[in-house]
PyMOL CGO cylinders between C-alpha atoms (Angstrom):
from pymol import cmd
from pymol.cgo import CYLINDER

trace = [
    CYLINDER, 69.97, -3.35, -173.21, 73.45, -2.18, -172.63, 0.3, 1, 1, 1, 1, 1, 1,
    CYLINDER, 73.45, -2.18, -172.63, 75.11, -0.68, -169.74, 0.3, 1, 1, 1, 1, 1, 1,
    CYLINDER, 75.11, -0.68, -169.74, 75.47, 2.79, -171.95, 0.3, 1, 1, 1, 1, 1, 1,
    CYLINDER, 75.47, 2.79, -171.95, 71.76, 3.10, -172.98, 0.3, 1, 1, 1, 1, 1, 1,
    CYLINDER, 71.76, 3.10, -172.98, 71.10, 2.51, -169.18, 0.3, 1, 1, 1, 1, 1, 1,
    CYLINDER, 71.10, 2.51, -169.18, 72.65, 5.43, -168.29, 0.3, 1, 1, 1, 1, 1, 1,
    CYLINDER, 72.65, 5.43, -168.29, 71.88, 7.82, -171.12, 0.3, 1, 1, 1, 1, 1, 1,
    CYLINDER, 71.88, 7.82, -171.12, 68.24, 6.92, -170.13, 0.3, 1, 1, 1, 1, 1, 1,
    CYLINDER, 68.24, 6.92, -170.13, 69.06, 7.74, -166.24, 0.3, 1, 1, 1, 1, 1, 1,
    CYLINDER, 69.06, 7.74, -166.24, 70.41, 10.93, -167.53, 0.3, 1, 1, 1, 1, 1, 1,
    CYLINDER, 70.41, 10.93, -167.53, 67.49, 11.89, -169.99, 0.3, 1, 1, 1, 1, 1, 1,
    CYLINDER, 67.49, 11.89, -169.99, 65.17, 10.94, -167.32, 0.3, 1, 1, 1, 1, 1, 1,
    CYLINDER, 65.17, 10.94, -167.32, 67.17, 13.33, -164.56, 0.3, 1, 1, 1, 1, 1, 1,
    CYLINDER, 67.17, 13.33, -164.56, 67.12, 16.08, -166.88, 0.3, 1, 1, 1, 1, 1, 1,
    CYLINDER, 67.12, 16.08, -166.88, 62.55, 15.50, -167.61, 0.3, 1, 1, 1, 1, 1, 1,
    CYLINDER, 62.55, 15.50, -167.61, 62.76, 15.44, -163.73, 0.3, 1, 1, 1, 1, 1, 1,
    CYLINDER, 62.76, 15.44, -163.73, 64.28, 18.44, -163.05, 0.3, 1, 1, 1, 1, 1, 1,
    CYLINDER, 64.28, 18.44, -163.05, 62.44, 20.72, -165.44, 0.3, 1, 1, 1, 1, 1, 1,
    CYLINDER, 62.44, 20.72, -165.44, 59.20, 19.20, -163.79, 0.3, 1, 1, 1, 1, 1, 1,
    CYLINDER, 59.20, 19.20, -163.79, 56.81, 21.88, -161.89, 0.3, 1, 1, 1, 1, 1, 1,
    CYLINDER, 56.81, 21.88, -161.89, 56.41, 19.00, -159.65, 0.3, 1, 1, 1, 1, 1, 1,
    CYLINDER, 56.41, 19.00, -159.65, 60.11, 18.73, -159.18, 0.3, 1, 1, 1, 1, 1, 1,
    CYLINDER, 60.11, 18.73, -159.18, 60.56, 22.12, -158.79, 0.3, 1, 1, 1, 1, 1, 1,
    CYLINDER, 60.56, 22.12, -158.79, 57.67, 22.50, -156.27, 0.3, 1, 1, 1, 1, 1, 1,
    CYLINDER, 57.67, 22.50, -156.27, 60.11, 20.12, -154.38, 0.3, 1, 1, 1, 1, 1, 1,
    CYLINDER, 60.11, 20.12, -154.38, 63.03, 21.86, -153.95, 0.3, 1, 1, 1, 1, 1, 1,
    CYLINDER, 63.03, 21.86, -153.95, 61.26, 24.81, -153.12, 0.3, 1, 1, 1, 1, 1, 1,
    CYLINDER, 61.26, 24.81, -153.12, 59.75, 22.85, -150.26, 0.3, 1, 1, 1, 1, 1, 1,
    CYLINDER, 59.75, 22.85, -150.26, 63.11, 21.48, -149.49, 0.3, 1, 1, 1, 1, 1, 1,
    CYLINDER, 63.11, 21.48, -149.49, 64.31, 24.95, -149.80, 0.3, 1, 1, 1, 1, 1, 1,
    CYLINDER, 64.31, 24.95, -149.80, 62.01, 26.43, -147.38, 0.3, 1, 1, 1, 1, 1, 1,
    CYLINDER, 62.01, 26.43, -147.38, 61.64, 23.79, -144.72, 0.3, 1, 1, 1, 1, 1, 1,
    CYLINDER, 61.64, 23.79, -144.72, 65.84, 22.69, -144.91, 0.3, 1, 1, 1, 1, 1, 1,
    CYLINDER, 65.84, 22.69, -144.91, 69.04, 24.01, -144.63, 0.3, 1, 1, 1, 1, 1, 1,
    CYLINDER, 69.04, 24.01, -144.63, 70.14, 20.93, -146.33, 0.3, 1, 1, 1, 1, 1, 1,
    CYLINDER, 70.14, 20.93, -146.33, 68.31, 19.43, -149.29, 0.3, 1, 1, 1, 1, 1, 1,
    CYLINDER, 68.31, 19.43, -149.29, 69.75, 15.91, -148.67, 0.3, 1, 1, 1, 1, 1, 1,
    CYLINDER, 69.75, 15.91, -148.67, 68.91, 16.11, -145.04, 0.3, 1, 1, 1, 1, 1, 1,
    CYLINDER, 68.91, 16.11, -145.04, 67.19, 12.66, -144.08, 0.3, 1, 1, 1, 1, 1, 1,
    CYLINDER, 67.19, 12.66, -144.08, 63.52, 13.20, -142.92, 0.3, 1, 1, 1, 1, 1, 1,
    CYLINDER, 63.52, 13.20, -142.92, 62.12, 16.36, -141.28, 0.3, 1, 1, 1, 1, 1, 1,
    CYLINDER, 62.12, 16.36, -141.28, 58.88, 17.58, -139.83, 0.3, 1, 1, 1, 1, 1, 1,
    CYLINDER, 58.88, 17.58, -139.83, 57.59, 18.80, -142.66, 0.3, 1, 1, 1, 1, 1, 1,
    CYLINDER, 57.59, 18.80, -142.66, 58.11, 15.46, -144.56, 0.3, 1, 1, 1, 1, 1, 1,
    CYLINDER, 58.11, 15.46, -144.56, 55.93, 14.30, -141.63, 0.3, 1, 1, 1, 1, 1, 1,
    CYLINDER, 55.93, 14.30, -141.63, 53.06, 17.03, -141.90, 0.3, 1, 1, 1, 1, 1, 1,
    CYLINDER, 53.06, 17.03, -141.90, 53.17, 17.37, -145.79, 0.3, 1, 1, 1, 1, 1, 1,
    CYLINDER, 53.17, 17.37, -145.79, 50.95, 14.57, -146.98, 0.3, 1, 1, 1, 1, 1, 1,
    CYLINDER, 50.95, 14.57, -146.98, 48.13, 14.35, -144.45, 0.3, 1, 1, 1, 1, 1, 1,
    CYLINDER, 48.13, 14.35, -144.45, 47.97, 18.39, -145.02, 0.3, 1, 1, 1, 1, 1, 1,
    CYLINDER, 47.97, 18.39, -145.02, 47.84, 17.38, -149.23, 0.3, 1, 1, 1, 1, 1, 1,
    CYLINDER, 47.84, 17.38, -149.23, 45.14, 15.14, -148.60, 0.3, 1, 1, 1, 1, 1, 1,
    CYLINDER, 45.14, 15.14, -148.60, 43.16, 17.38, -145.92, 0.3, 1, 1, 1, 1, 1, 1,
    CYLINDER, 43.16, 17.38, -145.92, 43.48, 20.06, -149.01, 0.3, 1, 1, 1, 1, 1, 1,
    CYLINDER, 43.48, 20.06, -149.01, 42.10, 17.10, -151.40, 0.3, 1, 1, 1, 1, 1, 1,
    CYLINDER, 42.10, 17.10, -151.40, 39.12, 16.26, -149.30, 0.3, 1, 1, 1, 1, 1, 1,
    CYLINDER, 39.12, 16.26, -149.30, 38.00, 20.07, -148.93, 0.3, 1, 1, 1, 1, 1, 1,
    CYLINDER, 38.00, 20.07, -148.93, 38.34, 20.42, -152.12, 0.3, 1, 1, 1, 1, 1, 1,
    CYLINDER, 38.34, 20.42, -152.12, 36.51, 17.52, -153.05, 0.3, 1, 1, 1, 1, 1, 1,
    CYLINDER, 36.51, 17.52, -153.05, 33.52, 18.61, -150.00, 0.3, 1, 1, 1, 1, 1, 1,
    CYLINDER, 33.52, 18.61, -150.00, 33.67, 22.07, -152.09, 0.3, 1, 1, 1, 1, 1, 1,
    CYLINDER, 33.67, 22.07, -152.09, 33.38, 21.20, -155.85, 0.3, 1, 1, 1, 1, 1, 1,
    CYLINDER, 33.38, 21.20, -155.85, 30.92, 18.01, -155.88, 0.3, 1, 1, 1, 1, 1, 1,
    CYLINDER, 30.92, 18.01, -155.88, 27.40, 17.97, -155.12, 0.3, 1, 1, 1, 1, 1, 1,
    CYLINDER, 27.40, 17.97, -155.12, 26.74, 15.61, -152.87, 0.3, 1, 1, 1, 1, 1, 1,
    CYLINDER, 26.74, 15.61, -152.87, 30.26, 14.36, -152.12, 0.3, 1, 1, 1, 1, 1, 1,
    CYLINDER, 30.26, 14.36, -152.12, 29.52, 13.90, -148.48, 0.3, 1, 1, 1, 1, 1, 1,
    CYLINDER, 29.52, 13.90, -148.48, 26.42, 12.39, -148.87, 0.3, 1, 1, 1, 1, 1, 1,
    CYLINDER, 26.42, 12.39, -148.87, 27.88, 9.71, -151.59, 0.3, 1, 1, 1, 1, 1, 1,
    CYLINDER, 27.88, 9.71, -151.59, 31.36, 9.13, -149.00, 0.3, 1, 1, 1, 1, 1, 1,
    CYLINDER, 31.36, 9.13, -149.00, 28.88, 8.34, -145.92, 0.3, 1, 1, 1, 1, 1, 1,
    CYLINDER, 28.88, 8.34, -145.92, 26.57, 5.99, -147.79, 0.3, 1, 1, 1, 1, 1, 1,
    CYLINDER, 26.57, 5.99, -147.79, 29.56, 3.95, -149.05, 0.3, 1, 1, 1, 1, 1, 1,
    CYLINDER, 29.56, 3.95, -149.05, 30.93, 3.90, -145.30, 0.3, 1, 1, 1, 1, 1, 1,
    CYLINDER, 30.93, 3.90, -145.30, 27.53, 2.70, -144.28, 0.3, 1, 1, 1, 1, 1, 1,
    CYLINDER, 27.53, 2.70, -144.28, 27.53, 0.17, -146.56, 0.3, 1, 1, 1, 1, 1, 1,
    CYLINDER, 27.53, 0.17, -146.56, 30.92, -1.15, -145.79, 0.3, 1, 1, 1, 1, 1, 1,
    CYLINDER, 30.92, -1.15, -145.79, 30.15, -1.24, -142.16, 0.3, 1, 1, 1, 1, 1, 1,
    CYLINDER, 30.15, -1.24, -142.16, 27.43, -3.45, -142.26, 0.3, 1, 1, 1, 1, 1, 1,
    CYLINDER, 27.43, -3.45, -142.26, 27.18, -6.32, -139.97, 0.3, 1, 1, 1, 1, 1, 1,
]
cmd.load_cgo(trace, "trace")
């Protein structure tokens, strides 16, 4: 591979990231929580995946059957002696 197809493929993949709701859903965040969008690490960089997953597990409690029964059998099961 060439140096040239390199970096048309850095730019075609900059441009599918940037049109990406997931992308965008990141510079809103950025936008909201930041002056700066470069700025290094802030606090809610820090809170913003254990609050994702807390969402994911309710989520998960609230659409399965059963989901909390299933999660504290395996845990028994791991903790065996």
């Amino acid at each position: 591979m060439s140096f040239a197809m390199l970096i048309r493929f850095r730019r075609a993949a900059c441009i599918a990231f940037s049109r990406h709701p997931i992308a965008r859903l990141h510079r809103g965040w950025a936008s909201f929580t930041a002056e700066h969008v470069n700025q290094s690490i802030g606090i809610a960089d820090l809170l913003l995946p254990p609050l994702t997953l807390l969402m994911l597990m309710l989520f998960l409690f609230g659409s399965v059957p059963g989901a909390g029964d299933m999660i504290a059998a395996a845990c028994a099961t791991a903790c065996l002696p």
